[in-house]
C-alpha positions in Angstrom: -14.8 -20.2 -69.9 -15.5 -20.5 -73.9 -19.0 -20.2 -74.9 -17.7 -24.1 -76.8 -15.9 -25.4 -73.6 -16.4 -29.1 -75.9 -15.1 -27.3 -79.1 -13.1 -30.3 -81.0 -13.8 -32.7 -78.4 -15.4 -36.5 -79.0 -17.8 -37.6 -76.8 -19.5 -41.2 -76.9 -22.7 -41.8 -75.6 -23.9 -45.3 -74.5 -27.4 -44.9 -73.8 -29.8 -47.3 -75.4 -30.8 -46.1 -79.4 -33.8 -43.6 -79.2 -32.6 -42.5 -75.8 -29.6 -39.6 -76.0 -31.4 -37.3 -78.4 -31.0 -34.5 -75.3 -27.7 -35.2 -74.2 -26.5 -35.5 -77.3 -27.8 -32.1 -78.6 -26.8 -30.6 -75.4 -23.1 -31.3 -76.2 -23.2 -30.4 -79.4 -24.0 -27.1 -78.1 -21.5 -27.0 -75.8 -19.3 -27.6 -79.4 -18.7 -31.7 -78.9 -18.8 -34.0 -81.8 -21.1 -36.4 -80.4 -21.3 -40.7 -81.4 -23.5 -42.9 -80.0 -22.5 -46.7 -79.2 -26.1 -48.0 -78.0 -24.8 -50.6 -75.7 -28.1 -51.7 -74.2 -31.9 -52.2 -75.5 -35.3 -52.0 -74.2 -37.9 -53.9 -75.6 -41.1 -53.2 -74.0 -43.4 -56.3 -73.1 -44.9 -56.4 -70.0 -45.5 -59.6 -68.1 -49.7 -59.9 -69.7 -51.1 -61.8 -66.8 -49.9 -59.3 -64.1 -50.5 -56.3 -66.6 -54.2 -57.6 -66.8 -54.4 -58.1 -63.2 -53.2 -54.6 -62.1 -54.9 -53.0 -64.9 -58.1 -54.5 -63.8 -57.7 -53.1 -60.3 -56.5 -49.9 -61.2 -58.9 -47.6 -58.9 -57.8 -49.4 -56.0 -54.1 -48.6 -55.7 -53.0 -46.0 -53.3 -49.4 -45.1 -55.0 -47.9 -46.2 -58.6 -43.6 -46.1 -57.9 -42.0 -45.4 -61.5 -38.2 -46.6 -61.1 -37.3 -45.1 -64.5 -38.4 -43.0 -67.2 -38.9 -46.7 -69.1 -41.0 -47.8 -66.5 -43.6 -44.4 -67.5 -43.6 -44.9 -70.8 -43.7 -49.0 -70.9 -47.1 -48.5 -68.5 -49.1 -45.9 -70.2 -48.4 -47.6 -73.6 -50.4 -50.5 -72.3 -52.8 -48.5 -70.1 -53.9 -46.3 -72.7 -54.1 -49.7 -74.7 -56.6 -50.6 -72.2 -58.6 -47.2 -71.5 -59.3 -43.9 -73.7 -59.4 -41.2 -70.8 -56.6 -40.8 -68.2 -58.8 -40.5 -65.5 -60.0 -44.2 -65.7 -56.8 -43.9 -63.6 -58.3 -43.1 -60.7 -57.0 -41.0 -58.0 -53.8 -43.0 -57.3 -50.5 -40.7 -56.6 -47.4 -41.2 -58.3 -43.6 -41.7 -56.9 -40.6 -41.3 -59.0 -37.2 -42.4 -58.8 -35.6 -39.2 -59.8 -36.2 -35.6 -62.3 -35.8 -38.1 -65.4 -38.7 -40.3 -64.5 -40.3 -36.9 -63.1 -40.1 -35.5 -66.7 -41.3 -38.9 -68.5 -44.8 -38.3 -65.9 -45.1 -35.0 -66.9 -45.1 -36.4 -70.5 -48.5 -37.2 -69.9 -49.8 -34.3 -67.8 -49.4 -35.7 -64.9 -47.4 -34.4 -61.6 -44.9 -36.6 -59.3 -46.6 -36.6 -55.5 -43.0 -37.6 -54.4 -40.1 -37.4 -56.4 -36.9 -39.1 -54.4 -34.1 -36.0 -53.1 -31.8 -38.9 -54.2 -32.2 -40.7 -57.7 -31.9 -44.2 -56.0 -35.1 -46.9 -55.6 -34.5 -47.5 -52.2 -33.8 -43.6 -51.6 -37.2 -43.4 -52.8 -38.8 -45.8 -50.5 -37.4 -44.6 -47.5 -38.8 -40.9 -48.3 -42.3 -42.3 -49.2 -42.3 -44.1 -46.0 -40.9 -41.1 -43.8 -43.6 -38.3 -45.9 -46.6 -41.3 -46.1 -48.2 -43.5 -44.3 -48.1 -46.7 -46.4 -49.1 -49.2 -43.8 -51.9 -51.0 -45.5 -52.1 -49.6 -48.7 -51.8 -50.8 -51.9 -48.8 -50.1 -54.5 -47.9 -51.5 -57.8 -43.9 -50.3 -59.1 -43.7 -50.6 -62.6 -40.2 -51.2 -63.2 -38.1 -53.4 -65.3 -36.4 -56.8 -65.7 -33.1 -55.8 -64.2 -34.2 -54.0 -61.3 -33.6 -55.7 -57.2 -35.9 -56.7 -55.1 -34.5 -54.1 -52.3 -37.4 -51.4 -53.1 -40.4 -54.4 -52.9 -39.3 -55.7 -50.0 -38.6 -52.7 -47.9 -41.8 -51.7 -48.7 -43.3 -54.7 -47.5 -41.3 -55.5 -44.2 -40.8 -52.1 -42.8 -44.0 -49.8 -44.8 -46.0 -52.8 -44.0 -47.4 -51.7 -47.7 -49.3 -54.3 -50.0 -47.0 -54.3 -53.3 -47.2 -55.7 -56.7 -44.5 -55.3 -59.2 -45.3 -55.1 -62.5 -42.3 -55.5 -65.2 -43.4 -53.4 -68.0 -39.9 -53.5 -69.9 -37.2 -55.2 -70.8 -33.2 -54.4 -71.1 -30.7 -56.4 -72.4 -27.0 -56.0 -74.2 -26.9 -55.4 -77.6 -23.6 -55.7 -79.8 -22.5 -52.7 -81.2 -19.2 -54.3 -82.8 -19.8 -54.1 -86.4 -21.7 -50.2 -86.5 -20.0 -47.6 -88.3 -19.7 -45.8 -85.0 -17.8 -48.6 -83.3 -15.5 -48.4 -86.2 -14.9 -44.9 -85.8 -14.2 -45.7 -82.1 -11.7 -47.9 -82.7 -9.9 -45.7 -85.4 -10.3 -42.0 -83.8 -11.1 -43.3 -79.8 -12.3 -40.3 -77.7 -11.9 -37.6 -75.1 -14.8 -39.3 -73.4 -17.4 -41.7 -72.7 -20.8 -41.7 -70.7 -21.9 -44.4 -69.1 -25.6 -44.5 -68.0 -25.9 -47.4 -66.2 -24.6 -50.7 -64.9 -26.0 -52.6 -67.2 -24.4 -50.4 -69.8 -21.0 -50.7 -68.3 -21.6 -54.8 -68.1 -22.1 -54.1 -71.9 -19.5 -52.6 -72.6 -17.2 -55.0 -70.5 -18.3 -58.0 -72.5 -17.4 -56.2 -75.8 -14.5 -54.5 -74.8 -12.1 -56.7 -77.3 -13.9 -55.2 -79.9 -14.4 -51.5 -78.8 -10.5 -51.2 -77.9 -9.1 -47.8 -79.6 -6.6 -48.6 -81.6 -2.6 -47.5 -80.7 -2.5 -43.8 -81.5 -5.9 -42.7 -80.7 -7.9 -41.2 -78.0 -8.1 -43.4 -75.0 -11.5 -41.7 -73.2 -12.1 -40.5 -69.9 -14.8 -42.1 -68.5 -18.3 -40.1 -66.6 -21.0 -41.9 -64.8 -24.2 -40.8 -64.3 -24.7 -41.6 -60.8 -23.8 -43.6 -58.3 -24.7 -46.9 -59.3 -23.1 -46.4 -62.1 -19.6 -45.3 -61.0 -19.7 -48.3 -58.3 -20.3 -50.7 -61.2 -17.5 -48.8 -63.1 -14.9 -49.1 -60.2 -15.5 -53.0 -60.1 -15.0 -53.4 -63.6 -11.9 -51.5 -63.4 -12.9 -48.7 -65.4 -11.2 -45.3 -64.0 -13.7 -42.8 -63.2 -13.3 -39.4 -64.2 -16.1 -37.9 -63.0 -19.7 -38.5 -61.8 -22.5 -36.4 -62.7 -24.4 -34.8 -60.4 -27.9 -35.8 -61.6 -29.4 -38.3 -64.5 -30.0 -34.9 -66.6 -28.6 -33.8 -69.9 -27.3 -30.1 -68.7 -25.5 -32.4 -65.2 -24.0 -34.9 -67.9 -22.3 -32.0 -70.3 -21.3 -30.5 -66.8 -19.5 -33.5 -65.9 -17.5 -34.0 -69.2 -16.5 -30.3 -69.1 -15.4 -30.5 -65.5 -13.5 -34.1 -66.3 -11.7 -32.4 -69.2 -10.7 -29.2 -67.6 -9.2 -30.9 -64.4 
């Protein structure tokens, strides 16, 4: 294979703004030209009464559950808001979703306990109720405003665990019609695009009259991430090229190299 197995090729990234700095250099050196059409974005503000509540009774959890790198960083924004010294933490263990949200913890010198095998929430649940003992103790997930309740309540009715769930961020669509890169879209389209979500494919869905490529160009293959992602694809009636094999930047370029080879 070329050491450039991407040389000439035009990938689009959907991931929100701030977010695709890896991927994107990680095609680049894999020779893609790389565009970014951020279809989602996060805006972080915590529900304040909960926030105040858990932060006050921080020594007395048993397990903080991070279901996304968002969900690290929108916590320790505010709990380092709150307190100077990461130990005012406690000795509470962490869970993560998957290697991303892994990665975001380590951020902040701090090791996963459990990291899930698969990068799902209820993957994750299911692992720290088979490995731990969670009847009677005391978790908070810090997740986000889309996520289910499925995690929470599995928890609760099988763990028999004492859950809170604090929403530390938001995500929501953002229009990406009248950027330059959208433009560019339309005019060039693209060998692919990454989706790295659902909510990103919902997105995209509700824009798709403006982020058509115009007769003549491109028309993308289309990579998930995970999952999730390529089950939300298949109902929109996106065709799915490929699904990567983790939420990583290395897995991603993989993915788009394997979808354009085959």
């Amino acid at each position: 294979m070329s050491k450039l197995p991407l040389r000439d090729r035009l990938v689009v990234l959907t991931r929100p703004e701030g977010r695709g700095a890896e991927w994107r250099s990680t095609l680049a050196d894999a020779g893609a030209a790389v565009i970014e059409l951020p279809l989602l974005e996060i805006s972080f503000e915590p529900d304040e009464d909960t926030l105040a509540d858990v932060l006050d009774t921080i020594g007395e959890y048993d397990w903080i559950v991070f279901t996304s790198a968002n969900g690290v960083r929108g916590f320790f924004d505010r709990f380092f808001q709150r307190f100077s010294d990461i130990r005012s933490i406690g000795g509470v263990r962490f869970a993560c979703v998957g290697p991303a949200t892994e990665k975001a913890l380590r951020g902040y010198h701090l090791d996963a306990d459990l990291v899930a095998a698969q990068p799902d929430a209820v993957a994750l649940g299911r692992e720290l109720m088979t490995k731990y003992n969670v009847e009677n103790q005391k978790l908070v997930i810090a997740t986000g405003n889309l996520a289910g309740n499925e995690l929470p309540r599995l928890l609760m009715e099988e763990g028999l665990a004492i859950v809170d769930i604090l929403k530390v961020y938001s995500t929501d669509q953002k229009s990406v019609a009248e950027a330059p890169e959208a433009a560019e879209f339309r005019r060039r389209g693209a060998d692919v695009i990454v989706f790295a979500s659902p909510s990103a494919v919902e997105s995209f869905m509700h824009q798709a009259a403006s982020l058509r490529p115009a007769a003549g160009a491109r028309q993308p293959k289309a990579i998930a991430i995970g999952a999730t992602t390529a089950d939300a694809m298949k109902r929109s009636g996106i065709p799915l090229a490929g699904v990567a094999t983790a939420p990583t930047a290395k897995a991603v370029c993989d993915a788009v190299i394997t979808a354009l080879l085959s």
